[in-house]
C-alpha positions, -999 to +999 in steps of 0.1 A: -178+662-147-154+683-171-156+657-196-194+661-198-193+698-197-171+701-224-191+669-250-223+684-242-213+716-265-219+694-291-263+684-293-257+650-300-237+639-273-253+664-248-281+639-256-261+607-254-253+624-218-284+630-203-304+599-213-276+577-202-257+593-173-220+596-167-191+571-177-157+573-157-126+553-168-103+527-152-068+516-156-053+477-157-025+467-139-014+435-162-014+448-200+004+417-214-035+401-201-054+426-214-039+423-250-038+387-246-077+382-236-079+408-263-065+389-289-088+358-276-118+374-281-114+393-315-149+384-337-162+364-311-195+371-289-191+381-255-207+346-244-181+328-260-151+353-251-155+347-213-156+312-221-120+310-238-113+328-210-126+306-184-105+275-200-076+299-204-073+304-168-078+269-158-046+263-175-027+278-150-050+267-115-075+300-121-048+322-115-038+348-138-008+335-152+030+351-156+042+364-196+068+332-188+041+307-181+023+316-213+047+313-235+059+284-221+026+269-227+027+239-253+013+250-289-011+225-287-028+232-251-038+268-263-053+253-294-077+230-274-089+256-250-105+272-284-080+293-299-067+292-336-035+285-350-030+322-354-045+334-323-022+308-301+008+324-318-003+363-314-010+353-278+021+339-275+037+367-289+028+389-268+039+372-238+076+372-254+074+405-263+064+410-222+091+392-215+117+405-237+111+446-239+084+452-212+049+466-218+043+475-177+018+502-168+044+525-158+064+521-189+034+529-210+021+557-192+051+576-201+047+576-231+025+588-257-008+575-278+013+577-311+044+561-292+027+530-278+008+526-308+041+524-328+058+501-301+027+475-297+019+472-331+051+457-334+040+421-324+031+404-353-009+399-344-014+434-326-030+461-349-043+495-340-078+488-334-069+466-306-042+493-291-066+517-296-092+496-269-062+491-245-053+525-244-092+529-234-097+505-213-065+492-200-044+527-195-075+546-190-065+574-219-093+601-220-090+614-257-084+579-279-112+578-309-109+544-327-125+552-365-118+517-380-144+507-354-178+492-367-200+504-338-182+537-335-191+539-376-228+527-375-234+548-345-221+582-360-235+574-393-268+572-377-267+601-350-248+628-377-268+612-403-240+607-425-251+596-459-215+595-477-208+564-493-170+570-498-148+552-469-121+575-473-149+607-471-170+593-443-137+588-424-126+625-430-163+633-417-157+613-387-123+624-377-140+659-383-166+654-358-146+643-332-118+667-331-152+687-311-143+663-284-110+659-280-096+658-254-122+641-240-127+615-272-124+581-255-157+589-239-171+602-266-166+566-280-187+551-252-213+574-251-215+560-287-209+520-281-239+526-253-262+537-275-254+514-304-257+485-274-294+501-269-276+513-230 
């Protein structure tokens, strides 16, 4: 694979590689879900994310559910599936903004990484970490690298044996490191989540 080829001239990930195989990329069709369950299952286990989700979906028959049926879901039903106050209205949020100026695949895919950064993070609730996952995992973007991310940091800190102590340094360092990979940096990223998962 290209991406391969091109990561493995640098040792580290030419390790990451070989002991863990190939990673390929996928795109989803219904953003406004992806940055809702998103939302959902910020600092929360795995276990406990696909269970909000679980309830979320029996809300609407276990059907995935339309922007307008979201956000014309009663304040209070979202809080008892699980959610907080907050989450119920970033969630709902979303679904407006859905509804209001469009976030469809094919809208996003013309545009850039900076562009849909700057257009998502405009719902109160959606920051950059989170766009920086659905541009990953939801648009399928090959060269996304998400530095404010804790497993991204503890992996490269580890692997590049990075001893700085300064955030704003050790991010320089990082951002350093993986201008190697672009424009292959999203799978860079999970080479790196694998190995910090023990993959």
């Amino acid at each position: 694979m290209e991406y391969a080829r091109h990561l493995s001239t640098d040792p580290v990930m030419q390790q990451l590689i070989q002991a863990q195989g190939p990673v390929s990329l996928k795109q989803e069709k219904d953003i406004y879900l992806y940055l809702c369950y998103s939302i959902m299952s910020q600092q929360l286990s795995t276990r406990v994310a696909d269970v909000l989700r679980e309830r979320f979906l029996a809300l609407y028959g276990k059907r995935k559910p339309s922007a307008q049926a979201i956000a014309d879901t009663p304040f209070e039903q979202l809080r008892a599936i699980g959610l907080s106050n907050a989450k119920v209205h970033y969630v709902q949020n979303v679904a407006r903004f859905e509804l209001t100026e469009g976030m469809q695949a094919k809208k996003l895919q013309t545009m850039s990484n900076d562009e849909i950064k700057t257009y998502l993070t405009s719902i109160k609730g959606v920051g950059n970490w989170t766009v920086e996952m659905l541009l990953m995992f939801a648009l399928g973007r090959e060269d996304v690298f998400a530095p404010d991310d804790l497993g991204i940091q503890q992996a490269m800190r580890k692997l590049y044996r990075i001893r700085l102590t300064d955030k704003r340094k050790f991010k320089m360092r990082m951002e350093t490191i993986s201008k190697k990979w672009a424009p292959y940096r999203t799978y860079a990223c999970i080479h790196l989540w694998r190995h910090k998962d023990g993959a």
